[in-house]
MDTraj code that builds the backbone (N, CA, C; nanometers):
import mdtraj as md
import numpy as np

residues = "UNK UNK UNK UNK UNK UNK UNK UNK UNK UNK UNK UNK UNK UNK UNK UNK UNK UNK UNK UNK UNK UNK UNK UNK UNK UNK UNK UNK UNK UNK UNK UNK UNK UNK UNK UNK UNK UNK UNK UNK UNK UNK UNK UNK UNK UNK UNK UNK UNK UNK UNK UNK UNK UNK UNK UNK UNK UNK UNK UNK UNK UNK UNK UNK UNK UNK UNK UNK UNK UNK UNK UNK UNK UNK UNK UNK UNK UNK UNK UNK UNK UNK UNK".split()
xyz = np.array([
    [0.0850, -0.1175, 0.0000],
    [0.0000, 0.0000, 0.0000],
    [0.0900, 0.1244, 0.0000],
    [0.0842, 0.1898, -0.0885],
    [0.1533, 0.2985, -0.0987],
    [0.1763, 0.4170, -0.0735],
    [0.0199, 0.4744, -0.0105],
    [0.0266, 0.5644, 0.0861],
    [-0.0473, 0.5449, 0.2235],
    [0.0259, 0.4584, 0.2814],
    [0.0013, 0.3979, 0.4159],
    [0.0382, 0.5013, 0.5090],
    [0.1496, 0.5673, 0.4858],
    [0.2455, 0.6888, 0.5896],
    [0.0992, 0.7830, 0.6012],
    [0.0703, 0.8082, 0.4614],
    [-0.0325, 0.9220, 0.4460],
    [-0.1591, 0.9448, 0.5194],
    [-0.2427, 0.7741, 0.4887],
    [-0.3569, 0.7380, 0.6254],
    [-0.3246, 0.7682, 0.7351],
    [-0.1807, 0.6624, 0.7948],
    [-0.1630, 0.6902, 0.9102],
    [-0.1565, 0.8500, 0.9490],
    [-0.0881, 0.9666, 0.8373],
    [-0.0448, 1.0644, 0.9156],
    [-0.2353, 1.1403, 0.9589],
    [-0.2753, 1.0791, 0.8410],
    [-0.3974, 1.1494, 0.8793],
    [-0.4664, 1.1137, 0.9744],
    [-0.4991, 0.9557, 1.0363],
    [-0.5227, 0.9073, 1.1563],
    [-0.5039, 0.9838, 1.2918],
    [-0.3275, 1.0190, 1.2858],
    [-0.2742, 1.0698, 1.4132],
    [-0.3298, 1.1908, 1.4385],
    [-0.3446, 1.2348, 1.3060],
    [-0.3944, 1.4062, 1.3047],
    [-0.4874, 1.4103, 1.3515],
    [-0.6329, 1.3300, 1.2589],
    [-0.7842, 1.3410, 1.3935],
    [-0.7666, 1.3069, 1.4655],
    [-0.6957, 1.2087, 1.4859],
    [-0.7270, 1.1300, 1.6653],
    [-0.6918, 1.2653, 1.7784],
    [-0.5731, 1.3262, 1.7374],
    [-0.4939, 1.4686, 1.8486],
    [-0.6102, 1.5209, 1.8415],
    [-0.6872, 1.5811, 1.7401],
    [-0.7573, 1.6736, 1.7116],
    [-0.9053, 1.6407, 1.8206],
    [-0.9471, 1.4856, 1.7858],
    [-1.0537, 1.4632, 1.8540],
    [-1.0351, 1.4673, 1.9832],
    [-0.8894, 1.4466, 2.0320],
    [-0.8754, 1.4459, 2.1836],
    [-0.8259, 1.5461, 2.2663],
    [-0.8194, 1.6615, 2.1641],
    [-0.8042, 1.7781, 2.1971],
    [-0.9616, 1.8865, 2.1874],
    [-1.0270, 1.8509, 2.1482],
    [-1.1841, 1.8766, 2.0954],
    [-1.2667, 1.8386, 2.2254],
    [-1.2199, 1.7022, 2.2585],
    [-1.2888, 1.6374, 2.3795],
    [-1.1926, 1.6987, 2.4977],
    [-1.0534, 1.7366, 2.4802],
    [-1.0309, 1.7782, 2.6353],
    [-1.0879, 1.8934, 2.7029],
    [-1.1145, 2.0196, 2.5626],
    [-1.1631, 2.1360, 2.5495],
    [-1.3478, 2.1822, 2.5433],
    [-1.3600, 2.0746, 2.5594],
    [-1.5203, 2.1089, 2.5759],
    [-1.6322, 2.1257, 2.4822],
    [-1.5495, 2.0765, 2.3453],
    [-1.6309, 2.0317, 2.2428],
    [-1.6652, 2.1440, 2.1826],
    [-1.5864, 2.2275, 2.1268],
    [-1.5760, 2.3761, 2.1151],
    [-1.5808, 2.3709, 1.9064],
    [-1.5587, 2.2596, 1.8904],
    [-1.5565, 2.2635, 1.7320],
    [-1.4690, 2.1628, 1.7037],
    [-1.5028, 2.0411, 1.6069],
    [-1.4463, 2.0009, 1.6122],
    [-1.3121, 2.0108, 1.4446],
    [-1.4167, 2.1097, 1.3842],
    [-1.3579, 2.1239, 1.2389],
    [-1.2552, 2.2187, 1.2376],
    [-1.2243, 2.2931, 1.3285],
    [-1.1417, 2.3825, 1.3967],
    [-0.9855, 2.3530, 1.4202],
    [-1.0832, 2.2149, 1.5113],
    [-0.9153, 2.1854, 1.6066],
    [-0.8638, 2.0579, 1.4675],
    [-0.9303, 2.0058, 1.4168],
    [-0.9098, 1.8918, 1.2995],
    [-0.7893, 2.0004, 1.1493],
    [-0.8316, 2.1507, 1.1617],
    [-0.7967, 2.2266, 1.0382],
    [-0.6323, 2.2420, 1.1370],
    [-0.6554, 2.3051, 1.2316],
    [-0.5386, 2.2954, 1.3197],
    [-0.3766, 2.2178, 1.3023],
    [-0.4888, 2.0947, 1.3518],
    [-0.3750, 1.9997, 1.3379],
    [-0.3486, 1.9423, 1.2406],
    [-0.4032, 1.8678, 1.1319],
    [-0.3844, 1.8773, 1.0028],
    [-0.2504, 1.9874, 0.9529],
    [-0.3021, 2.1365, 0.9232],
    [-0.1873, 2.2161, 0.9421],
    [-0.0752, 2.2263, 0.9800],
    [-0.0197, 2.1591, 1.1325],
    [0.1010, 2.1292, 1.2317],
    [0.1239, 1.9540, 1.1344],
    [0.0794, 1.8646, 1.1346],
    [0.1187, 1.7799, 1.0926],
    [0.1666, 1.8124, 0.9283],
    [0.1127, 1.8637, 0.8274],
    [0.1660, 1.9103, 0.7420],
    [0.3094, 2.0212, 0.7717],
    [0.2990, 2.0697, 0.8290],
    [0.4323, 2.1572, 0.8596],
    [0.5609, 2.0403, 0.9133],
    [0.4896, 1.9045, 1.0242],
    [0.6211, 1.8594, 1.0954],
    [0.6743, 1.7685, 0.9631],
    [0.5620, 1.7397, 0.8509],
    [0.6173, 1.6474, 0.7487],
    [0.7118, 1.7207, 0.7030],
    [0.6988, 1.8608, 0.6308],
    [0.7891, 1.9528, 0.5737],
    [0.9262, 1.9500, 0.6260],
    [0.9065, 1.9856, 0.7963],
    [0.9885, 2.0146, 0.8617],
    [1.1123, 1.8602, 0.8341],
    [1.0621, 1.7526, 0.8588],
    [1.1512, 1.6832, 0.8782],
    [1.1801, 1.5893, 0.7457],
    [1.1396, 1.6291, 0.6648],
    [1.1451, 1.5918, 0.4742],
    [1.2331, 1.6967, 0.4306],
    [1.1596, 1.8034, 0.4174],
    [1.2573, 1.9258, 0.3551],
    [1.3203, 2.0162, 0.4211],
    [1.3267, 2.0324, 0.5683],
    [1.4124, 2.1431, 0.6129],
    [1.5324, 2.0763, 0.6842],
    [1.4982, 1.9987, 0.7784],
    [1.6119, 1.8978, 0.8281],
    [1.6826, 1.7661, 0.7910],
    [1.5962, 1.7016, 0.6787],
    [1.6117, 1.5797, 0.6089],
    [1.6276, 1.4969, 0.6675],
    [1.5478, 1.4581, 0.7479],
    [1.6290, 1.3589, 0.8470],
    [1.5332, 1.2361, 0.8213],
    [1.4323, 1.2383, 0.7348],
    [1.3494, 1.1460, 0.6531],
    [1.3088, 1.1677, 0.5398],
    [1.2806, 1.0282, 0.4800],
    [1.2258, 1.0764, 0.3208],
    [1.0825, 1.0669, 0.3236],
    [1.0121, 1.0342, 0.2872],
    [0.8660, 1.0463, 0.2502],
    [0.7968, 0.9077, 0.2774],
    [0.9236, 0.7856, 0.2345],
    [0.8991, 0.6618, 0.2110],
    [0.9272, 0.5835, 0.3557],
    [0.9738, 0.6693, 0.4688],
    [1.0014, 0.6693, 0.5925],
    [0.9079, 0.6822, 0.7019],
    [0.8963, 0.5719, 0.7995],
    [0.8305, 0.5936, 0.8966],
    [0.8476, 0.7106, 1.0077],
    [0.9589, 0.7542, 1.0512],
    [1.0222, 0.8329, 1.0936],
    [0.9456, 0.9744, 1.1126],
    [0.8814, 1.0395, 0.9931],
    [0.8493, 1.1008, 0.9562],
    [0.6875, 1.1540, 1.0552],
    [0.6518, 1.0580, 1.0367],
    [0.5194, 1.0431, 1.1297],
    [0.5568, 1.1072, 1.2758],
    [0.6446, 1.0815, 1.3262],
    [0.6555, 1.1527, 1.4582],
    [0.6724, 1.2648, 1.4660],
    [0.7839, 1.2716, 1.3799],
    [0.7476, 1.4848, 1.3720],
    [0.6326, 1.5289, 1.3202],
    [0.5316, 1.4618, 1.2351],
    [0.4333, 1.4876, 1.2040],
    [0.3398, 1.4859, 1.3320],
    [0.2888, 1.4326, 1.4276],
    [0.2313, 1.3812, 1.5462],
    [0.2767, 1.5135, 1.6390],
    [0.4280, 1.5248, 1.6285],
    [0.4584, 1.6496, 1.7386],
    [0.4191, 1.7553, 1.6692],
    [0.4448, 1.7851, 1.5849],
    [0.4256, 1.9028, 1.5220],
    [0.2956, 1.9472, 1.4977],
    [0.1902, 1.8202, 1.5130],
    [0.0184, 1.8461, 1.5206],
    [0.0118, 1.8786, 1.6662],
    [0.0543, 1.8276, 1.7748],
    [0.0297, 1.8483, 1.8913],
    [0.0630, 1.9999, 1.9708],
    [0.1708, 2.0165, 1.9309],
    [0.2562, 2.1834, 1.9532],
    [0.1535, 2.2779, 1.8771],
    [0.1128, 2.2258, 1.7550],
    [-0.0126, 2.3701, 1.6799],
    [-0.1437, 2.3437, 1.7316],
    [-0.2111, 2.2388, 1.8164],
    [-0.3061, 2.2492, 1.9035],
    [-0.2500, 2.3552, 2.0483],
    [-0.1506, 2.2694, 2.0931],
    [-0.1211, 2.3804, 2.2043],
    [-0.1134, 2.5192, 2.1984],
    [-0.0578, 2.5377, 2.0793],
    [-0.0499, 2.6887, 2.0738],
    [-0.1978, 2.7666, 2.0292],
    [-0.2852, 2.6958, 1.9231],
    [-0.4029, 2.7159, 1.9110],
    [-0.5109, 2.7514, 2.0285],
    [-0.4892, 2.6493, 2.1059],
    [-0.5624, 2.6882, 2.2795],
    [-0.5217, 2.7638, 2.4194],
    [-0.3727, 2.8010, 2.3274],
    [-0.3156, 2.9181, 2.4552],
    [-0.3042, 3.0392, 2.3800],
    [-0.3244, 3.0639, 2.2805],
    [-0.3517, 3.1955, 2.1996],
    [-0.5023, 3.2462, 2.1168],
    [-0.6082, 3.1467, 2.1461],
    [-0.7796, 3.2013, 2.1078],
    [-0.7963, 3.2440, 2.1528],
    [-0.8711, 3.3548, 2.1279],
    [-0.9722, 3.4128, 2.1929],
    [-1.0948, 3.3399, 2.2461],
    [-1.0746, 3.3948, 2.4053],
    [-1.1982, 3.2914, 2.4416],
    [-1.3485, 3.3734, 2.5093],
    [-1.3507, 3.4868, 2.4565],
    [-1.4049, 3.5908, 2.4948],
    [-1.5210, 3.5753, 2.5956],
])
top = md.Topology()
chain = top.add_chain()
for i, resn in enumerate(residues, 1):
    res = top.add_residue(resn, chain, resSeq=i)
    for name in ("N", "CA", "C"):
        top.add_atom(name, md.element.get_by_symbol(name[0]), res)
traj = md.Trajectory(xyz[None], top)
């Protein structure tokens, strides 16, 4: 299967998203899903094209993807407005 990395990255992404949705009080869930999506696209970048420290065809990759979704939720819920 050839884009297995890809499911999975997307897996990790809702799952943060849903369990960040559910830690927060159910505030949206298309929100925190656009979020992290976003951070996981950036940690792929990050660790494909800025640091190289994986290729595409690499599992590796997924974890900076996973952190990098998790760090743009955090920062997402310590910088909204919660008026």
């Amino acid at each position: 299967m050839p884009y297995a990395q890809i499911a999975a990255a997307v897996a990790i992404a809702l799952a943060l998203a849903g369990v960040a949705d559910m830690l927060t009080g159910r505030r949206g869930f298309f929100a925190t899903a656009l979020v992290s999506g976003v951070g996981a696209v950036a940690g792929w970048f990050l660790a494909v094209r800025v640091f190289g420290v994986a290729t595409s065809q690499q599992w590796l990759w997924l974890a900076w993807s996973g952190i990098a979704a998790a760090l743009a939720l955090g920062t997402f819920f310590l910088f909204r407005n919660k008026r």
